[in-house]
Backbone bond lengths (Angstrom), bond angles and torsions (degrees), N, CA, C in turn:
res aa  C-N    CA-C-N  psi(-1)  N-CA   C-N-CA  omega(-1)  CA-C   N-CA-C  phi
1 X - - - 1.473 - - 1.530 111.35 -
2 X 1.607 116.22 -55.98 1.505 110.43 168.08 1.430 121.37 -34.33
3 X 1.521 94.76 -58.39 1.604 106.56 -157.48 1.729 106.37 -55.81
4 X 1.423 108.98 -45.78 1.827 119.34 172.18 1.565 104.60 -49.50
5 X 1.534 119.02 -47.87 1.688 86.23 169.58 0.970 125.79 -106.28
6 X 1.296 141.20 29.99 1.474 170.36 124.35 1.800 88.81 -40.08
7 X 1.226 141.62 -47.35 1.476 117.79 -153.26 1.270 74.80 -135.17
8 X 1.584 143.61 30.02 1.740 138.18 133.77 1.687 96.70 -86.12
9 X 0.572 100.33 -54.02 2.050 103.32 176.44 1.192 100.45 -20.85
10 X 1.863 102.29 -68.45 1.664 118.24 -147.93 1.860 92.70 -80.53
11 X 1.047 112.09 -51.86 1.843 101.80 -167.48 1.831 93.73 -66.74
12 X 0.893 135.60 -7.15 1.493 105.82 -171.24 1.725 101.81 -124.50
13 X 1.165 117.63 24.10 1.486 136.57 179.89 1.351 99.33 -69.24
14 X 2.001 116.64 -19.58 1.259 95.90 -173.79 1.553 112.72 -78.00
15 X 0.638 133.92 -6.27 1.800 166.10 -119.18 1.474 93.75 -136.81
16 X 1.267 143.17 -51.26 1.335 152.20 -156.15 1.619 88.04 -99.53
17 X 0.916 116.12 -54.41 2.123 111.37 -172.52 1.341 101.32 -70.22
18 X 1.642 131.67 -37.00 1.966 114.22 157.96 1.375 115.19 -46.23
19 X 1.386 113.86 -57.00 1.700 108.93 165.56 1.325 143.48 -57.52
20 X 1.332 111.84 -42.37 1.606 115.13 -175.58 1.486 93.06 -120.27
21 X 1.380 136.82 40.98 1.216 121.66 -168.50 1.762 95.10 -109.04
22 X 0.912 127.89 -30.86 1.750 148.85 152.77 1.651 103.36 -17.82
23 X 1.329 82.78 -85.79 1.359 121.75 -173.61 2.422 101.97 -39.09
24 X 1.028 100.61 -54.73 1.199 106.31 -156.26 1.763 98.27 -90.48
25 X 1.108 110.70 -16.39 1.697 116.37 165.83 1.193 89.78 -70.86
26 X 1.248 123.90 -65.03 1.684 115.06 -151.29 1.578 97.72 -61.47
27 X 0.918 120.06 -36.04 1.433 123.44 -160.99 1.684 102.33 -73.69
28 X 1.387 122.57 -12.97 1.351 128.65 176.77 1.526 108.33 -77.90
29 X 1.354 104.56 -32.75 1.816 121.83 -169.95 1.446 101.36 -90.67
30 X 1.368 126.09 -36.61 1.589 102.25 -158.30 1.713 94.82 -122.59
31 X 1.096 109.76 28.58 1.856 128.55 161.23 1.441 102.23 -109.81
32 X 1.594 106.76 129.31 1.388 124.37 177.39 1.815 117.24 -54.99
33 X 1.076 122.90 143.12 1.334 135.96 -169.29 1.428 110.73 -45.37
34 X 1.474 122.11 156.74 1.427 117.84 150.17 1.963 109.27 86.65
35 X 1.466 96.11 -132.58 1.743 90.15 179.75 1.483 119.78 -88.21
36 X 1.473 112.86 -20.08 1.340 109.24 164.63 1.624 131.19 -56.53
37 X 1.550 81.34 -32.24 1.750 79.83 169.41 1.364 122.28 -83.16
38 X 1.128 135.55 -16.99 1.108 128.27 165.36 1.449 131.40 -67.05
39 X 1.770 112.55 -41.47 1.460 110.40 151.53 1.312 134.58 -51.08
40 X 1.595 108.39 -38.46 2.089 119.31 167.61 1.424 95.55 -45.42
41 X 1.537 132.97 -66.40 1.221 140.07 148.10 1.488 129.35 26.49
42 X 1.950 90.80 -94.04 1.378 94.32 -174.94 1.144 110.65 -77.60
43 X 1.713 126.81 -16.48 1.146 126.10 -172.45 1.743 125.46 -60.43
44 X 1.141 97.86 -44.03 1.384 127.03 150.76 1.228 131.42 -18.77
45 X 1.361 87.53 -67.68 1.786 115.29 171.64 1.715 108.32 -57.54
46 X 1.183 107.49 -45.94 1.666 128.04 -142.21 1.778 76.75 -78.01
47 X 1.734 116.49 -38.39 1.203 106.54 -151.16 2.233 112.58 -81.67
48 X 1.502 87.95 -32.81 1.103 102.57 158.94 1.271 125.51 -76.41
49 X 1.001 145.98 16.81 1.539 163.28 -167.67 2.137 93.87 -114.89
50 X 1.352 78.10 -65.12 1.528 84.97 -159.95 1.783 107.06 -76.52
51 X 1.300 124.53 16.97 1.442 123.04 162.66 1.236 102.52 -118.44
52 X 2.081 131.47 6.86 1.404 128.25 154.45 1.779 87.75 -70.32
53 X 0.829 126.95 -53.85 1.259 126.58 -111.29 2.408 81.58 -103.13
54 X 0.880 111.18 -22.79 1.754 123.78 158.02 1.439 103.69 -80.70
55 X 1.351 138.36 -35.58 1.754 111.42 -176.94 1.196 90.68 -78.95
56 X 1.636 126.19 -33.98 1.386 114.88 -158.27 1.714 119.15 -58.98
57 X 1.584 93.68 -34.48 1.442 113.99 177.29 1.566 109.12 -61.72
58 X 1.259 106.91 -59.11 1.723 102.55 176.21 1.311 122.10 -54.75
59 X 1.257 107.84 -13.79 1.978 112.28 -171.70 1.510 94.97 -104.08
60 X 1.024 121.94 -44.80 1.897 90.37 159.81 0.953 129.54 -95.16
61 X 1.501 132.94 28.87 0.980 119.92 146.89 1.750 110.79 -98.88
62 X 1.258 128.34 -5.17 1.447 140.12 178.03 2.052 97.13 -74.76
63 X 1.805 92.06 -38.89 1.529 93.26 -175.23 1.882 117.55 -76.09
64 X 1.420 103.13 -35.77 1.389 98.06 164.49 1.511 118.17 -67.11
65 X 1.578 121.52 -33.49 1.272 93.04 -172.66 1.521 120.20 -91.15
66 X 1.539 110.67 13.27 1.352 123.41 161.78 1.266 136.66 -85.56
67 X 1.363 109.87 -14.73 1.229 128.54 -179.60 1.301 121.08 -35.31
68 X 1.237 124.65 -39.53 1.448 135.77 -168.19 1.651 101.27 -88.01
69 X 1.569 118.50 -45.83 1.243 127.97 164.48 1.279 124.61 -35.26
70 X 1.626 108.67 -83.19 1.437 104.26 -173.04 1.332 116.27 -96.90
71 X 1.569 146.80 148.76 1.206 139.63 147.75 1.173 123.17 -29.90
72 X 1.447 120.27 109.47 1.652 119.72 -175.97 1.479 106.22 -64.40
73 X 1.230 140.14 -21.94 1.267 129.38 -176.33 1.877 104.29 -59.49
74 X 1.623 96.25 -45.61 2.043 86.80 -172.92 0.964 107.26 -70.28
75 X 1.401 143.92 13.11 1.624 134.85 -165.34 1.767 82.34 -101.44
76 X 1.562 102.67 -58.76 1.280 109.30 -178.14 1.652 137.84 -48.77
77 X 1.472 96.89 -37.55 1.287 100.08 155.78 1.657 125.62 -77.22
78 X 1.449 107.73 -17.42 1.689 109.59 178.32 1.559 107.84 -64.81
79 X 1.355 109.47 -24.64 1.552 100.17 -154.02 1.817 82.31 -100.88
80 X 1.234 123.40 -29.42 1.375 121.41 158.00 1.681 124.31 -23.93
81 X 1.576 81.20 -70.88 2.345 94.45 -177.91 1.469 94.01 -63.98
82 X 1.602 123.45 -35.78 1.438 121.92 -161.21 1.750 98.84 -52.09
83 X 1.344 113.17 -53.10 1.456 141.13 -165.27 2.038 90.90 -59.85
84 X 0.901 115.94 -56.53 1.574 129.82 -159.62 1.570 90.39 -66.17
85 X 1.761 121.58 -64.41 1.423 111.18 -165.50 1.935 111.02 -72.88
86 X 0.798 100.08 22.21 1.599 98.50 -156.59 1.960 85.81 -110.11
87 X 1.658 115.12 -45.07 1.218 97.74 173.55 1.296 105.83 -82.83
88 X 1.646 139.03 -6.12 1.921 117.57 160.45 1.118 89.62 -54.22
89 X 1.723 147.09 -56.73 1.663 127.62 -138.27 1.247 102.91 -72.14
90 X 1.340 118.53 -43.65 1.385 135.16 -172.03 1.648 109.12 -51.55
91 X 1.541 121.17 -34.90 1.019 142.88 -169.30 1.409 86.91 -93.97
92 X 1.131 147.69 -81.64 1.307 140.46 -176.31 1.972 97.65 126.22
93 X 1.388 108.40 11.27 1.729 114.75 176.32 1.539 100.80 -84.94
94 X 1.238 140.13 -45.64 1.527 118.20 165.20 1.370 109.43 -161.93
95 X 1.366 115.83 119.29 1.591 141.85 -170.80 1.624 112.19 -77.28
96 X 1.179 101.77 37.41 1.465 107.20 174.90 1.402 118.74 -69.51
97 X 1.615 113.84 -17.41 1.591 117.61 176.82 1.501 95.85 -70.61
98 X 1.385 134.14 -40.66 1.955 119.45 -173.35 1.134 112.40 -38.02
99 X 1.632 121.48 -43.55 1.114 109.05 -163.89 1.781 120.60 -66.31
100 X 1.598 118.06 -18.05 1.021 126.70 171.77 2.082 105.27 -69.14
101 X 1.026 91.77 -34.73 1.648 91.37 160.18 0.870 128.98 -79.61
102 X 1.341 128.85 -3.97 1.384 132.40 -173.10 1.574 97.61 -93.67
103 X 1.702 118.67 -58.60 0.893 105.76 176.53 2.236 121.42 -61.50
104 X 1.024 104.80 -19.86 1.641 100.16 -170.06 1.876 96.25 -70.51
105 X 1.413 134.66 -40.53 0.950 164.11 147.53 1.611 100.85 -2.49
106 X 1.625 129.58 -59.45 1.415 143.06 139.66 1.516 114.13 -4.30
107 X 1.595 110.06 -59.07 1.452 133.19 -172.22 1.748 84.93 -80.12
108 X 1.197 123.08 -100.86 1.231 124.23 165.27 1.364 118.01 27.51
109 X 1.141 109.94 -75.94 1.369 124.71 -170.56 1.532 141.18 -84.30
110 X 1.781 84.32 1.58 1.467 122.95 160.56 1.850 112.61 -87.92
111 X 1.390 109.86 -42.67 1.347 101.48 -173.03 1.817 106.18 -107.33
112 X 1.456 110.33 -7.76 1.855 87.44 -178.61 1.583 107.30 -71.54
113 X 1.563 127.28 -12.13 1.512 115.57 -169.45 1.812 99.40 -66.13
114 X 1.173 140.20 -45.89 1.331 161.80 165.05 2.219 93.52 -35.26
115 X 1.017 116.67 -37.84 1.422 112.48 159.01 1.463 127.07 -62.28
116 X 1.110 121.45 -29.29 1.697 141.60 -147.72 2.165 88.74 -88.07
117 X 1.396 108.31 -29.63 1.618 102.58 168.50 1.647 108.12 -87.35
118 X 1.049 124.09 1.29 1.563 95.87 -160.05 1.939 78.50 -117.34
119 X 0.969 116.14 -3.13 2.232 104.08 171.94 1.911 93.08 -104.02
120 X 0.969 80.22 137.38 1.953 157.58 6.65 0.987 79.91 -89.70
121 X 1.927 100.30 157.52 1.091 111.30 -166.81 2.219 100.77 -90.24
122 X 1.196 90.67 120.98 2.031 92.45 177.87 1.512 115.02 -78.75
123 X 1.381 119.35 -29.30 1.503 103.14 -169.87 1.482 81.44 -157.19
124 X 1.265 102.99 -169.25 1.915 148.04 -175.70 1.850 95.93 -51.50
125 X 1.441 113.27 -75.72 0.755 103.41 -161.31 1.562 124.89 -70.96
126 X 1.430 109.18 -5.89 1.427 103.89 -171.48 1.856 108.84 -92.52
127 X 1.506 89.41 -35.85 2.051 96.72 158.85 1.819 103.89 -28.04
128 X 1.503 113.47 -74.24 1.638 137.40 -159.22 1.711 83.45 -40.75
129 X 1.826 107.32 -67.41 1.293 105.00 -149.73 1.536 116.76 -64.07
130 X 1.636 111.09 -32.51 1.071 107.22 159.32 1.692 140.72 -61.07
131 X 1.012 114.35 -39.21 1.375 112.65 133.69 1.152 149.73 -26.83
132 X 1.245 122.23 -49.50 1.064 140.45 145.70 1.810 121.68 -41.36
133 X 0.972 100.75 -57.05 1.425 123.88 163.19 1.482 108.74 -32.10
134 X 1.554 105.93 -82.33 1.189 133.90 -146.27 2.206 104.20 -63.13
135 X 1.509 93.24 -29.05 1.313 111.68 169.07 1.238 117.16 -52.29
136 X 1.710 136.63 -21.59 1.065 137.91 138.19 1.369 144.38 -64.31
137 X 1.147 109.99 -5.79 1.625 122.34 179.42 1.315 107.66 -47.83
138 X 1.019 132.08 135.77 1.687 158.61 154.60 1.613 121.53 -21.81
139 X 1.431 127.15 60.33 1.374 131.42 -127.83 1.372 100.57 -121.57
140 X 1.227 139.89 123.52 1.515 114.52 178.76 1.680 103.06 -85.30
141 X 1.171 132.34 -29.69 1.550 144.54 -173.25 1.399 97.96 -67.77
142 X 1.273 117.10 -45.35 1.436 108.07 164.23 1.308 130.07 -58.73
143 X 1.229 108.59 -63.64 1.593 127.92 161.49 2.037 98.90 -26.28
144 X 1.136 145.68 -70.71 0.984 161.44 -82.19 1.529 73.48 -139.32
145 X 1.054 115.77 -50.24 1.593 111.13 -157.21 1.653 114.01 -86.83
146 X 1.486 95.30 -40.98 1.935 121.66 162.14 1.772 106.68 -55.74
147 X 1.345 125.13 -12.73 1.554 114.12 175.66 1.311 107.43 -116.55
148 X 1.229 114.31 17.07 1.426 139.35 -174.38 1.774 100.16 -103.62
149 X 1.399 107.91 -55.57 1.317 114.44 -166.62 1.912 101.32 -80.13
150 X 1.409 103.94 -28.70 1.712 97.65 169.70 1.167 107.23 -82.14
151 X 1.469 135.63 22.62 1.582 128.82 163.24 1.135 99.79 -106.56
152 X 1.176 128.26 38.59 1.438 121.10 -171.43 1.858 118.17 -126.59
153 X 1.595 85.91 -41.50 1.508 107.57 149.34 0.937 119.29 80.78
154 X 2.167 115.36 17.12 1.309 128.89 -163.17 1.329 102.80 -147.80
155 X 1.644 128.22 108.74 1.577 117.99 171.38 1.249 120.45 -23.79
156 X 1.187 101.93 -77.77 1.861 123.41 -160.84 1.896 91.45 -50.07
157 X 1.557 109.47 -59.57 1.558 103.18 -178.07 1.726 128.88 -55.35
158 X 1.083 109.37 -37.75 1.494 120.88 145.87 1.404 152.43 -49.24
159 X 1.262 95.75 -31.84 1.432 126.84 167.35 1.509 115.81 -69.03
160 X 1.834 90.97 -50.03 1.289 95.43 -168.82 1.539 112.95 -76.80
161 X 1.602 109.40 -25.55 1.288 110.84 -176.61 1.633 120.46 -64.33
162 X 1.304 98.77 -41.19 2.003 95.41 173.81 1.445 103.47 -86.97
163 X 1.606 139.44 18.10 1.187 116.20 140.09 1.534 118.52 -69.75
164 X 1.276 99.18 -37.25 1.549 101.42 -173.16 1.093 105.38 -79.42
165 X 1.002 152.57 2.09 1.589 157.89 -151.90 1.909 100.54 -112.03
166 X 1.867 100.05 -54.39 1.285 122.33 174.09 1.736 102.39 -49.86
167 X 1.757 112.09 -64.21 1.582 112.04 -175.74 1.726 107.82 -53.35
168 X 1.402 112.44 -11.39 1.452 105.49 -171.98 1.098 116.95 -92.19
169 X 2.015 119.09 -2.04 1.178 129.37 176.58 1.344 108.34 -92.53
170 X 1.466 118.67 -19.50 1.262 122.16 -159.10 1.900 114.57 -70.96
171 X 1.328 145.33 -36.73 1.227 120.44 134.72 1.453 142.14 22.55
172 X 1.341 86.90 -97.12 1.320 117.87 -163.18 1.922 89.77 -68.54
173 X 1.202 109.69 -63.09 1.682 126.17 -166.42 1.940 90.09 -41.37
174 X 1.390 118.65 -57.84 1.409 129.89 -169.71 1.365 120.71 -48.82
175 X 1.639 101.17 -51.76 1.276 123.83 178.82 1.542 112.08 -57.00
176 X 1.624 124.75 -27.39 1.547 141.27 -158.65 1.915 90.69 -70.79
177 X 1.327 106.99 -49.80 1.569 74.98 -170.04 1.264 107.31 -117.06
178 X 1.734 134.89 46.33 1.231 136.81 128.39 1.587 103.66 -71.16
179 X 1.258 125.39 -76.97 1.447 128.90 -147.65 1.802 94.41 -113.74
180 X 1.345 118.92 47.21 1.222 106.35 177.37 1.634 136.76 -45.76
181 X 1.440 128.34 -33.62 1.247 137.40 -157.71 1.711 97.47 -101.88
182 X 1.145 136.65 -60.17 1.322 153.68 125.06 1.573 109.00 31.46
183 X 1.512 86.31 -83.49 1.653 118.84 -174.53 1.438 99.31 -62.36
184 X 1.014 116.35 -51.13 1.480 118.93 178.03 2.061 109.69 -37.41
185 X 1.493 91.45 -89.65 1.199 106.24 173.78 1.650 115.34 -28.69
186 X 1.348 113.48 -75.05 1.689 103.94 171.73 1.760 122.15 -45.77
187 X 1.388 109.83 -32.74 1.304 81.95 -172.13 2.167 99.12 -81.46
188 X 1.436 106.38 -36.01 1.641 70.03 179.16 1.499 120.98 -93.71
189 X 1.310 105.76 66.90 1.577 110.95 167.16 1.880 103.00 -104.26
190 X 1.316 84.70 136.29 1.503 104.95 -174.89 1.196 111.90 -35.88
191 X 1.449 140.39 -42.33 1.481 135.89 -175.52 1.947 115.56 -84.33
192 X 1.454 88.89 -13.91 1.909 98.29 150.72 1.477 132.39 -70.73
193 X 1.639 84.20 -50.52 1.341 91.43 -163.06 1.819 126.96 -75.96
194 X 1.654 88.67 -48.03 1.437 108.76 165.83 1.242 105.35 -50.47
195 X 1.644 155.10 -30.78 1.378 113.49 -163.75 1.806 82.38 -115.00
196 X 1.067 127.54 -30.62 1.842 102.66 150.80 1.648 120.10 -27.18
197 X 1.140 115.64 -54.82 1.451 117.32 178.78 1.524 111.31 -82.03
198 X 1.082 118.51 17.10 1.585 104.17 -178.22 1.942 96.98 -122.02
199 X 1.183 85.33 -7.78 1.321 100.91 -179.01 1.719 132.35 -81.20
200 X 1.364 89.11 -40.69 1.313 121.24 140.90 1.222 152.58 -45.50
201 X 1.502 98.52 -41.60 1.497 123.92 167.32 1.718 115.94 -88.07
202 X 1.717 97.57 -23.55 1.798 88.84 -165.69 1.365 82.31 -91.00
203 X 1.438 156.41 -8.53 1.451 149.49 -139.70 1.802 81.64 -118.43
204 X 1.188 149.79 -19.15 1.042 121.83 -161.96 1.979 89.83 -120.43
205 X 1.197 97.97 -38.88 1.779 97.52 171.09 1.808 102.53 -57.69
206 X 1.117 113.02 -34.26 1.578 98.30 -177.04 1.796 100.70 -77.09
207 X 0.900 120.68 -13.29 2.141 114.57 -171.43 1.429 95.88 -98.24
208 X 1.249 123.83 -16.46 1.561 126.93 170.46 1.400 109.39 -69.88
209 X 1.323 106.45 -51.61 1.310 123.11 170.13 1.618 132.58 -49.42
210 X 1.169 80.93 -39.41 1.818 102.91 -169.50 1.701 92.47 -90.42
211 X 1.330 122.16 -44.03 1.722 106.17 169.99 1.103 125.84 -76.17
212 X 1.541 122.51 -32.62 1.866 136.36 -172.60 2.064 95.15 -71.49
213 X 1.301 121.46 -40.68 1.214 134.00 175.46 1.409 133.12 -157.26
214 X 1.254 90.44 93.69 2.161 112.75 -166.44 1.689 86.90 -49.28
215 X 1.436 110.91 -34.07 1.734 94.37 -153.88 1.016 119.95 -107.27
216 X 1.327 115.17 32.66 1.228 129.70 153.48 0.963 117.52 -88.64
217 X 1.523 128.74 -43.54 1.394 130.60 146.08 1.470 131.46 -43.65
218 X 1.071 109.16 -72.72 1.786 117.72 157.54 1.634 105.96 -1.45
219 X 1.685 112.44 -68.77 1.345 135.70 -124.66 1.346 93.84 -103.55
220 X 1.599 105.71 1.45 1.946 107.81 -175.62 1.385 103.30 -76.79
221 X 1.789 99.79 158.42 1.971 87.50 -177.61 1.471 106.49 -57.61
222 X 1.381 106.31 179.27 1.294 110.71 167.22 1.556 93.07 -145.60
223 X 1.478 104.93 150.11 1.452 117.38 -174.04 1.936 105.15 -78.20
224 X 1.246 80.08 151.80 1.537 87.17 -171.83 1.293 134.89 -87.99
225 X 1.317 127.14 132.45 1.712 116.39 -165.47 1.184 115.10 -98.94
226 X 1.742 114.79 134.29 0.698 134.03 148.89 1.454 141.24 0.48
């Protein structure tokens, strides 16, 4: 379970460096030289890490205490289509996931003014808070991944999953303000992007699959033991 959003992190990082890829250049330029900048850095990181790793907590615990409420199968299939439209955006064939950003964006646009004191960033603590911050941005991969972690139906397991999900962004997020423009370009070149998005699409057609009919899965060969 880690490891799956451990390598949703990493394939959809390209997706995370259009969003926070701004953000983490500037933060290379208006952070002081040498080793300080590298702590503004991780701090950053650490801070956006640790508000995956707080929705994640609230969404299973929103998912346990729903349990009785909603049918876990539609949660499961939501975060399914979530998974499916996220590689069309990725693909750039139909951006129907924005609009789930459009609406989170609402929220958004309540807390980025509360950013506008902490740039440039001056010290330690304003890196964290921004970070912190930035962990809210308007994300559909997040989104996608956060209805993932309320199918789970367990704080601590939820929690833990968009940390690892967060370390699975970290790459790509790191790489943004060494080789920002670069990185850009390669990742949306068609032989990136397309099998990011196909990846996307076969990972959520297979959980559709695997809930609409376990036994088709079940009933697949299985290699033989020894």
């Amino acid at each position: 379970m880690l490891t799956s959003a451990l390598f949703l992190g990493l394939v959809g990082s390209s997706h995370c460096f259009g969003m926070c890829g701004g953000i983490i250049t500037s933060l290379s330029f208006t952070a002081e030289s040498g080793k300080k900048q590298y702590i503004i850095t991780a701090l950053y990181h650490l801070g956006r890490l640790s508000s995956y790793t707080f929705l994640g907590l609230l969404f299973g615990l929103l998912g346990a205490a729903s349990q009785n409420l909603i049918p876990f199968v539609f949660l499961k299939l939501l975060s399914a289509i979530l998974l499916i439209l996220m590689g069309f955006y990725i693909s750039k064939i139909w951006m129907a996931i924005s609009v789930l950003e459009k609406a989170g964006k609402i929220l958004w646009d309540k807390i980025s003014p509360l950013s506008k004191n902490l740039l440039p960033v001056k010290n330690y603590r304003h890196a964290l808070l921004l970070g912190a911050l930035w962990g809210w941005l308007p994300c559909g991969l997040v989104y996608s991944t956060l209805t993932y972690s309320l199918t789970l139906a367990n704080p601590f397991e939820s929690a833990l999953f968009m940390l690892f999900f967060g370390i699975g962004t970290l790459p790509a997020t790191l790489l943004a303000g060494a080789a920002g423009l670069k990185l850009k370009t390669w990742i949306n070149h068609p032989l990136v992007r397309w099998p990011t998005a196909m990846f996307f699409i076969a990972v959520g057609l297979f959980m559709v699959i695997n809930i609409l009919y376990p036994e088709l899965i079940s009933s697949a060969p299985h290699s033989h033991h020894h």
